[in-house]
C-alpha positions as CSV (number, residue, x, y, z in Angstrom):
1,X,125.7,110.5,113.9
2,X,123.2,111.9,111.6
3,X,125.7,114.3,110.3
4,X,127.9,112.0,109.1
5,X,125.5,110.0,107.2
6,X,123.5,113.3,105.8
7,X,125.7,113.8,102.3
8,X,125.3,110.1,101.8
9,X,121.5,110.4,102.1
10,X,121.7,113.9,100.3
11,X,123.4,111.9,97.6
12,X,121.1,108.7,97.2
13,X,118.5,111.0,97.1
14,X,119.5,112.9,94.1
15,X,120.8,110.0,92.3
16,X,117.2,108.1,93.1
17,X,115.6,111.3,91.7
18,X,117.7,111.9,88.7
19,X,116.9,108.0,87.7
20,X,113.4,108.8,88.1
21,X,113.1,111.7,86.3
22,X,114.7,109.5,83.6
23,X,112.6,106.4,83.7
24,X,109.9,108.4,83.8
25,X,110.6,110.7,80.8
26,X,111.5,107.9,78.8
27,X,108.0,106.4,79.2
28,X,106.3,109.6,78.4
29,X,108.2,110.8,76.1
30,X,108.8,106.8,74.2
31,X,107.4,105.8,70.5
32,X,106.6,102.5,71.5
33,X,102.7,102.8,71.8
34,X,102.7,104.8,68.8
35,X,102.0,103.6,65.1
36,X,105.4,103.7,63.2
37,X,105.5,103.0,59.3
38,X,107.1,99.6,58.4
39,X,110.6,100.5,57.0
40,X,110.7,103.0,60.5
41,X,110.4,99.3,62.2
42,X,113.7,97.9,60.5
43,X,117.2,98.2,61.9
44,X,119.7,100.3,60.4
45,X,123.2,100.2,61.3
46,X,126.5,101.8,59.7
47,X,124.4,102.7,56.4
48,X,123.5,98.9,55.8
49,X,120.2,97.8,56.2
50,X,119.4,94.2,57.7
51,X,119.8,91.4,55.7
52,X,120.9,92.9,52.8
53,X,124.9,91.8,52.9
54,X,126.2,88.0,53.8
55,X,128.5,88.3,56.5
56,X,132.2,88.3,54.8
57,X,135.2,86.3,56.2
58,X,138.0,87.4,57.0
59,X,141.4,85.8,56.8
60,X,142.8,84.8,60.3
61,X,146.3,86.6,59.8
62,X,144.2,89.5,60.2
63,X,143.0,88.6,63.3
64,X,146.3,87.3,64.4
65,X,148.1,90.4,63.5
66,X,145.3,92.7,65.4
67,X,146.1,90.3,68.1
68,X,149.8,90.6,68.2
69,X,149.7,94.4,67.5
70,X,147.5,94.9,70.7
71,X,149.8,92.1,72.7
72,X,153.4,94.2,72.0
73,X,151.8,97.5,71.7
74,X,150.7,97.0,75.6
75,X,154.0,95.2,76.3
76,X,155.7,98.7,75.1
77,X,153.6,100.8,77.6
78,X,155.2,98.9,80.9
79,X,158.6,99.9,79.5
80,X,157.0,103.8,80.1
81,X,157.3,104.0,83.6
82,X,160.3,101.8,84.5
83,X,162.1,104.3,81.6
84,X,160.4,107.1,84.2
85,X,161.7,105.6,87.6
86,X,165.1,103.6,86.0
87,X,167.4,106.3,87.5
88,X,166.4,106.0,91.0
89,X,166.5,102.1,90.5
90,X,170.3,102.2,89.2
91,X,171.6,99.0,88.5
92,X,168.8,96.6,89.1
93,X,166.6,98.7,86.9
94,X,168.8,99.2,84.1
95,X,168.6,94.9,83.9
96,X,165.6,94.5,84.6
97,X,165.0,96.7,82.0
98,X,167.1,94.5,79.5
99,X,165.2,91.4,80.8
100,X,161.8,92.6,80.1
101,X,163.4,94.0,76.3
102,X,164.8,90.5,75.6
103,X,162.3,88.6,76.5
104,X,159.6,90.9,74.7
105,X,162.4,90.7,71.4
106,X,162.2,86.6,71.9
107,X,158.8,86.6,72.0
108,X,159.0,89.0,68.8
109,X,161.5,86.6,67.1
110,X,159.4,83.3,67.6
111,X,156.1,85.2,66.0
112,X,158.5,86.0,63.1
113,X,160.1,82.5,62.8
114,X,156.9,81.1,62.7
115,X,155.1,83.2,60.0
116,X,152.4,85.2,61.9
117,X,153.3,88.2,60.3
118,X,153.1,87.1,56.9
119,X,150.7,87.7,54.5
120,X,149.5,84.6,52.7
């Protein structure tokens, strides 16, 4: 019974000591008790310091586009593997297939009709 369980254990052991090792360097090795120089304190992120920039807007078409890019660019990748499997699927596939392009084209066609993908 104890043989079955024994690479579990072996494995929770490592993993417990790994995560201690860790926690422990990280408390040893840490700057947090030590004295740090007052622009060291501040954030710094991307090359901008804090508080130095207003937050811009952006427009919402951007968003909108991003939005509908992501939406049809993941509608494309289910249309890899039914193109993969269609032959085995013959006839059923090869509409199904049509289905899912028509009704990704409507979708497509409504977003156009309604402006989404102009610039303003």
């Amino acid at each position: 019974m104890l043989g079955d369980w024994a690479s579990l254990l072996i494995y929770l052991l490592f993993a417990a000591l790994v995560a201690g090792t860790l926690l422990f360097a990280s408390v040893a090795l840490g700057t947090r008790g030590r004295r740090e120089g007052r622009q060291k304190a501040y954030s710094f992120e991307s090359g901008v310091s804090v508080g130095s920039f207003a937050p811009s807007n952006f427009s919402i078409n951007y968003y909108l586009t991003a939005m509908l890019f992501i939406v049809f660019d993941i509608e494309i990748v289910y249309l890899y593997p039914l193109a993969v499997i269609l032959e085995p699927l013959g006839v059923f596939g090869f509409v199904e297939l049509c289905v899912f392009v028509a009704v990704l084209g409507l979708g497509y066609v409504y977003i156009w009709r309604k402006g989404a993908l102009e610039w303003k």
